[in-house]
N, C-alpha and C positions, 0 to 999 in steps of 0.2 A: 512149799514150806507149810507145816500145819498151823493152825489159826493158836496165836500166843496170848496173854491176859499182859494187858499194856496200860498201869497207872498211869491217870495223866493229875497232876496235883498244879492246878491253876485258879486263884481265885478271878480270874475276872472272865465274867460267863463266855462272850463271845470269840473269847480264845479259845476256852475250854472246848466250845461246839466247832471250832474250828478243827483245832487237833485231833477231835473224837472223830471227824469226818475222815480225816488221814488216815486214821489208823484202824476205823472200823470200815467205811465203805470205802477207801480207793487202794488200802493193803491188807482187805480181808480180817483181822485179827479183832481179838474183844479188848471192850475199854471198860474201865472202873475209872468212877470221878470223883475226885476230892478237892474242896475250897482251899483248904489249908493243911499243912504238916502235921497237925495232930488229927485230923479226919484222916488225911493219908496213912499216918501209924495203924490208927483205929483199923482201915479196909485189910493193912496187909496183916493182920490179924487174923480178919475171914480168909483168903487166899491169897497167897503171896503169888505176885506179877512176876515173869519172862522180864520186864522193862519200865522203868518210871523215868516220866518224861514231869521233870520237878521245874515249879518255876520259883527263884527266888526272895521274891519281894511282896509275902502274905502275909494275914493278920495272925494271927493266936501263937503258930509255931511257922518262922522263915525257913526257907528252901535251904540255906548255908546249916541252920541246928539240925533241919531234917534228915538230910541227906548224912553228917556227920551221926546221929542217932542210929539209921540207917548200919551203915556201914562200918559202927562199933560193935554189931551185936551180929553173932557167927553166926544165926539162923537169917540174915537177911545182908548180910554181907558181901555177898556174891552178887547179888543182883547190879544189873547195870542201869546206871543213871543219867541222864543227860540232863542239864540244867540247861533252860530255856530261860531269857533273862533281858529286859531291856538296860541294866546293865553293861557296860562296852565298852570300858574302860580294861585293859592290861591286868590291874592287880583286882577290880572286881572274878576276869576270869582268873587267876591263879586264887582266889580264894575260895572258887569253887571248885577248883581242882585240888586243892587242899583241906576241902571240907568232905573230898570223897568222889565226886564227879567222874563220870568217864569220860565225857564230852561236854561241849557247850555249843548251844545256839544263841545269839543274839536276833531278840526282838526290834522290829519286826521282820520275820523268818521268810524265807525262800518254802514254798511247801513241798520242792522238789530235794532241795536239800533237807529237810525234816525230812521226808521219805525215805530219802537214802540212810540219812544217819539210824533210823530206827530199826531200819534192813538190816544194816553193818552190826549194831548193838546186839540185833536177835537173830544176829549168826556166828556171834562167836561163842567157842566151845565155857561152859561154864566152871570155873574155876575148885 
């Protein structure tokens, strides 16, 4: 699979270098990184990402407004998104799936599972 551009929008840093590790040195692919949802907006401005791996619970703009922003507006609509979240309650996830999500991970993640999940997201046909 050729190398995809994989938002990862996480404010707390050692996550961030965590997941950057996933998805740049152990599955090949480029990462752009944002602290928050409105730094995220701002990036997918300059080039819009194959995948955003969004966490929910930041400061300026949350993962829940992002993702819904996101996924109102027809030029970034399409993209797929997985909310990563140490949220793990039932209606936490159905609120991100009704904020737009295609998936969810709960924190603290499986890095084999985040593999997979981000394989499966940047292999399906785009809409």
């Amino acid at each position: 699979m050729a190398s995809k551009l994989v938002l990862i929008v996480e404010d707390e840093p050692d996550n961030r270098e965590i997941i950057r590790t996933v998805v740049e040195d152990i599955m090949g692919h480029d990462a752009a990184l944002a602290a928050d949802g409105e730094s995220a907006l701002a990036a997918i401005g300059a080039r819009v990402p194959d995948l955003i791996l969004m966490d929910l619970m930041m400061p300026v703009l949350n993962g829940f407004e992002t993702i819904h922003a996101l996924k109102s507006q027809p030029a970034t609509a399409a993209i797929p998104v997985i909310a990563i979240s140490a949220l793990s309650r039932a209606r936490d996830q159905e609120q991100a799936f009704q904020s737009g999500a295609d998936d969810y991970i709960s924190k603290p993640f499986d890095l084999d599972l985040l593999s997979a999940k981000i394989a499966q997201q940047l292999q399906r046909p785009v809409s």
